[in-house]
Phi, psi and omega in degrees: 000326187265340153309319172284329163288289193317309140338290180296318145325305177294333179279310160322337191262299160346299208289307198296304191311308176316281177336332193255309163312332177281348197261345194314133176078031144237044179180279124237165207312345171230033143091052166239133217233143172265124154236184173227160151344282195250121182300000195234001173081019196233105190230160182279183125322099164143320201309149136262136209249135186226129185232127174299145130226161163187141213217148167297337188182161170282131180226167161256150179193166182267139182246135179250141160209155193238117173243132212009067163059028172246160170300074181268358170193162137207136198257180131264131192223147184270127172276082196296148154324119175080195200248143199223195170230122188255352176195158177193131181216152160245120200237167205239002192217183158287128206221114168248180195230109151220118187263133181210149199255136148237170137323116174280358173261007176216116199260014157280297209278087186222166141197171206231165181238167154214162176230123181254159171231145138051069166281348169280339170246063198250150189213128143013110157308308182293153161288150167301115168298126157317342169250353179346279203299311156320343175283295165331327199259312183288328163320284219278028161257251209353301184302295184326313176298324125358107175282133194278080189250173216239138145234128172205150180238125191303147142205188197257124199287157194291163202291334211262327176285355174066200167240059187261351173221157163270144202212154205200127175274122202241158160187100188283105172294144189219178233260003185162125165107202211270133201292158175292142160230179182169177183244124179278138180210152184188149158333091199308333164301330224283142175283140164321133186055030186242018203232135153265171209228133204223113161244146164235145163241152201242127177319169181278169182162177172288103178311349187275349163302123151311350169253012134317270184330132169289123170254159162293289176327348206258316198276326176251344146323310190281330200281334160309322186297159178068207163252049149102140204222166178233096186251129182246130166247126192247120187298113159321292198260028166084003176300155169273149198280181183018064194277160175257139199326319180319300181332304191249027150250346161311260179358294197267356183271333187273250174278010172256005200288135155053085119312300205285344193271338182311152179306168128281081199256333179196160180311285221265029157242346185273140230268355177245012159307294160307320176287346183272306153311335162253043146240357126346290211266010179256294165330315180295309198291314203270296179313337181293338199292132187310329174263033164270135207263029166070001192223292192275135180232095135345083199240151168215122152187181194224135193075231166316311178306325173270338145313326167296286226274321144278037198240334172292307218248043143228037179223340189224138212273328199253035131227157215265340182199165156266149123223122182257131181230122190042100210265155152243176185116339213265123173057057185277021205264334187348309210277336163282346155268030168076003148236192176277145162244163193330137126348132352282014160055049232262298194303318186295334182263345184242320160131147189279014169224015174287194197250325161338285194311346221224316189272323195281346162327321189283348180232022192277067189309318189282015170244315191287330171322338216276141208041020180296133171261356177309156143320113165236158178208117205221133166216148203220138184248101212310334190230024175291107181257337176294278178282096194307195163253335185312312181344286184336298191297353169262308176307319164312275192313336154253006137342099202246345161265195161282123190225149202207141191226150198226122178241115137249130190316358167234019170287078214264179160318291161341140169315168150278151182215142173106202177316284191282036197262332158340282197297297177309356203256318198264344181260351185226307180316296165293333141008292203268006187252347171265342182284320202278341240235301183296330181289337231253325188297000000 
């Protein structure tokens, strides 16, 4: 009998060791960790929804929460040893949660969870402009009307691709702001008409970083997938490629400081009217090409990049898909419903009676989505304060084609790093690689 405790003591201290290892770097400093029910965060109207922790030892710590995504309490609350339940709630409308724990002597040492309820009826803050499309059709006769002249220069794909492909520094002219530039790639085999059309856009950020930046490797990666792609990875703000580090810090110091935060004042000074035309006018262009196989069209991008990528593909018919992955852009109207909204959160700084209010409408992917028919694949990151997930769920939720959305609780705007980066990699990363992969073959 004292063998079998003993035994059984050993294997709990075993189970306990594992546990602090597998969780080391997701929580406050001796491993204390949140769960839910449903691993993916997604509850109905009616559930009760209950979060877990569980710790290595009893601690105090502050619990903060956030309902849709504004700051609605904070307690101090005791984190009993081993696993408990620290909250349990039922909500009757739509709701997301984020609960977060931190160390009162260090509020950098925390971690956190999120939860969405009745994720189908989250709606648009804004009202739709009556004019919305008509706003759009007159952009793009301007850009048509513009002569389109093309400049690209080969360049040499890095040594590990062989000379299996061609890759071109593109820079496409537009009719006013800054030119499409990007780096271009496609099968050096390729037939006439045999390539789908591959864009990637790239999210906001410190530019002097390379995944800021249009890469080759980037470009011919995507141009690998399937049986082979006609791929553009395209500079958000129209900067030139392959710069020495200097270049694209001027840039950010400079003529990019604060972009996304400028007043608002009118269409032709707001700065993403024009990023956005130039991905219009990179589409005009990819289609004239002798190898586009007439049907598939590709947009991938994340954050900002999926702010570019729903804006395409809810204004121009001839593209066939999506992947949004923490989209911004998306439902910047939220704060009149009384949540936060999407990045750069034009209403919370400039105020609901501002010029904002009036203008950014016009650039709202949950309002230009409403009947969109592309293939979309949308992922929301459950403890995300840049792109909320409601934000997502209202731009998802006004979608009129096939579409799929991937939610996980610990899934900030950021990648994952650490403990859940497994778990994130085999139920939602492959999705969306599996969503690139199935169009593209």
């Amino acid at each position: 009998m004292e063998s079998s405790k003993k035994q059984l003591f050993l294997l709990i201290f075993a189970g306990l060791l594992l546990f602090s290892i597998s969780i080391s770097g997701q929580g406050l400093k001796d491993s204390l960790v949140l769960k839910l029910d449903k691993w993916n965060g997604q509850f109905s109207k009616g559930d009760t929804i209950k979060v877990y922790s569980q710790s290595l030892s009893e601690k105090t710590v502050e619990m903060n929460i956030y309902t849709n995504g504004i700051l609605s309490s904070i307690d101090t609350i005791i984190i009993a040893e081993g696993a408990s339940i620290i909250y349990s709630s039922v909500y009757d409308k739509p709701t997301s949660i984020i609960i977060r724990l931190s160390a009162l002597n260090d509020k950098n040492d925390r971690t956190e969870i999120g939860y969405i309820v009745d994720a189908g009826g989250f709606k648009p803050g804004f009202e739709t402009p009556k004019d919305l499309r008509k706003f759009w059709k007159r952009q793009f006769r301007t850009l048509h009307r513009s002569t389109m002249r093309v400049n690209f220069n080969k360049v040499d794909a890095p040594v590990k691709y062989g000379e299996k492909y061609l890759c071109y520094d593109l820079e496409i002219s537009m009719p006013e702001g800054m030119p499409v530039r990007g780096y271009m790639a496609y099968p050096k085999d390729a037939k006439i008409k045999s390539l789908p059309i591959v864009i990637f856009a790239h999210g906001a950020g410190d530019l002097t970083q390379k995944w800021a930046q249009s890469q080759i490797y980037r470009a011919i990666d995507y141009a690998m997938r399937g049986n082979g792609a006609l791929v553009v990875d395209i500079n958000a703000h129209g900067m030139l490629n392959g710069q020495p580090s200097e270049y694209y810090e001027n840039l950010q110091k400079g003529e990019l400081k604060g972009y996304s935060r400028r007043t608002v004042t009118d269409h032709e000074s707001f700065y993403f009217r024009t990023m956005f035309l130039r991905m219009k006018r990179l589409l005009d262009y990819l289609c004239k090409s002798k190898l586009w196989d007439r049907e598939r069209v590709l947009l991938i991008g994340s954050s900002q990049g999926a702010a570019q990528a729903g804006f395409l593909a809810s204004t121009d018919k001839r593209v066939k898909a999506a992947v949004l992955t923490v989209p911004a852009m998306m439902d910047l109207g939220a704060k009149l419903d009384g949540r936060k909204g999407s990045w750069p959160q034009l209403l919370e700084s400039q105020g609901i009676n501002s010029p904002a209010a009036k203008i950014v409408p016009y650039y709202d992917t949950a309002l230009l989505l409403k009947g969109c028919k592309a293939k979309l694949y949308f992922e929301a990151g459950l403890i995300d304060m840049s792109c909320p997930p409601a934000c997502v769920f209202a731009g998802y939720n006004a979608a009129s084609g096939d579409k799929q959305i991937h939610t996980y609780p610990y899934r900030s705007h950021s990648q994952l790093t650490g403990a859940h980066l497994k778990e994130w990699e085999a139920k939602v990363n492959n999705n969306m690689n599996l969503f690139i992969d199935n169009y593209l073959k």
